[in-house]
Phi, psi and omega in degrees: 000333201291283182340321193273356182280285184304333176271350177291007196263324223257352146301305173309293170277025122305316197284303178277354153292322197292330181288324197287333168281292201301000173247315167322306193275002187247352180216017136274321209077013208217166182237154183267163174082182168271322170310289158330280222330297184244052149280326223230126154260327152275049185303356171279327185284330171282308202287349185282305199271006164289299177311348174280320177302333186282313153349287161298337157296339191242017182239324192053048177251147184253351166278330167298290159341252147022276187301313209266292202292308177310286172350290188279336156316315182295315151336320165259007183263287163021355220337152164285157187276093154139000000 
């Protein structure tokens, strides 16, 4: 019984770091850290569909999910405009 308590803990906090990038990179434009910057060419567009993946986890759609996943890919495809 002891196990599903640590993993509901170390999910919950997965869930809110993922939240916590995902706005950050969606209302700054920018990704935190040395790393991220340069994977994410689009960080509004990544930080749109992480927030849709969380979305999509508590709604239990899977086209939503589907939309959220396309998204933060197109977020690493992407070129920036200019």
């Amino acid at each position: 019984m002891v196990g599903f308590g640590v993993l509901g803990l170390a999910l919950m906090v997965a869930a809110i770091a993922w939240t916590v990038l995902g706005v950050h990179a969606l209302l700054l434009g920018r990704m935190p850290g040395r790393r991220l910057p340069r994977l994410v060419r689009q960080p509004r567009l990544w930080g749109a569909g992480a927030l849709l993946a969380l979305l999509s986890a508590n709604l239990e759609s899977p086209s939503l999910l589907a939309v959220s996943v396309g998204l933060m890919a197109l977020g690493h495809v992407v070129k920036p405009a200019g």
